[in-house]
C-alpha positions in Angstrom: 128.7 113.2 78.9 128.1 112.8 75.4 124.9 112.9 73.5 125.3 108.8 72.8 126.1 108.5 76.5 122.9 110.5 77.2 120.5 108.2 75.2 122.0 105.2 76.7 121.0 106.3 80.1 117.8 106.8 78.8 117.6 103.4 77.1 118.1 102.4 80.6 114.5 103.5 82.1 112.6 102.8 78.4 112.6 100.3 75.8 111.7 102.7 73.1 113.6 105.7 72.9 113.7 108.2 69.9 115.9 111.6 69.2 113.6 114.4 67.8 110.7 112.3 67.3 109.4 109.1 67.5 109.1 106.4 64.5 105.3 106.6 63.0 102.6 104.9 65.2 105.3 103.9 68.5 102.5 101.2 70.5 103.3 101.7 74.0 105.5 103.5 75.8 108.2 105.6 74.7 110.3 108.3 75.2 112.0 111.5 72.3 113.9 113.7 73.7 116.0 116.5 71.7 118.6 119.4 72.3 116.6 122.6 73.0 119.5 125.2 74.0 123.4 125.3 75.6 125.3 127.5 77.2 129.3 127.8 77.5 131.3 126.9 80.5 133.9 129.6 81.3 137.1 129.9 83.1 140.2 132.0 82.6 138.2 134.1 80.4 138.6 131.2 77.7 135.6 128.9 76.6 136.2 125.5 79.2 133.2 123.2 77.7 129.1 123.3 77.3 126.3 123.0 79.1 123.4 121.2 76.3 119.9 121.5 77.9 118.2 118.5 76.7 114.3 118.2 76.3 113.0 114.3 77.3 109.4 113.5 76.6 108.1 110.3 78.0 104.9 108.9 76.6 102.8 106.8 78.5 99.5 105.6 79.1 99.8 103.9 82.3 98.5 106.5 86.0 100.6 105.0 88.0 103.6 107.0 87.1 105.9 103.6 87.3 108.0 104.6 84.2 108.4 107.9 85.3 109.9 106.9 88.7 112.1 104.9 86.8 113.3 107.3 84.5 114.4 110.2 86.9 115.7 107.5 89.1 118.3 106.9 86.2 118.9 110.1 85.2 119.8 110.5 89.5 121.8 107.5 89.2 124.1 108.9 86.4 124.4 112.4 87.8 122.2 114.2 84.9 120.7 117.5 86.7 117.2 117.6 85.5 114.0 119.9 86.5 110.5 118.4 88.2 108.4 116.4 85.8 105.6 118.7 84.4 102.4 116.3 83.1 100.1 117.1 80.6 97.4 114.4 78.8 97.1 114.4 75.0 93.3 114.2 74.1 93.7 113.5 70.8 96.5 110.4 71.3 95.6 109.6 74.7 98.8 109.7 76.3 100.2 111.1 79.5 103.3 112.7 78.8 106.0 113.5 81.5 108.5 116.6 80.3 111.7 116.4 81.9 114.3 119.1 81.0 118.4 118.4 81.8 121.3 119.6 81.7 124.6 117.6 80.2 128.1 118.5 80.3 
């Protein structure tokens, strides 16, 4: 899957979606998400592909965790391995944000 391929998933679960950060003052909810690390894939002692680990960070301000569903049932749906949410709330911009890490081939 290619990085383009990746965001379109993405676009999939969230109308705004942003690589590296998002776009001044984003109203609502939104998701960046950015490479963090790779690894190689190996076979025949020769370089086969890459793994990209892939941070997502979904902004929201709504409890009920809706969005979030949404998102790691697309990421399921198209086959992108990804960890368990971990939540934290911003104080100073009052949104819950969801951290999703995955892997892409």
């Amino acid at each position: 899957m290619t990085l383009e391929q990746f965001c379109d998933v993405l676009k999939q679960a969230a109308d705004q979606v942003y690589h590296f950060e998002s776009m001044g003052d984003s109203a609502g909810e939104h998701i960046v998400w950015q490479e963090t690390s790779g690894r190689g894939i190996y076979g025949g002692n020769r370089r086969k592909g890459a793994v990209k680990i892939i941070q997502v960070d979904l902004y929201t301000k709504d409890e009920s965790g809706e969005l979030l569903g949404k998102l790691l049932e697309v990421l399921d749906t198209d086959e992108v391995a990804f960890t368990e949410p971990v939540t934290t709330y911003e104080k100073e911009t009052g949104y819950i944000r969801h951290t999703v890490e995955c892997e892409v081939v």
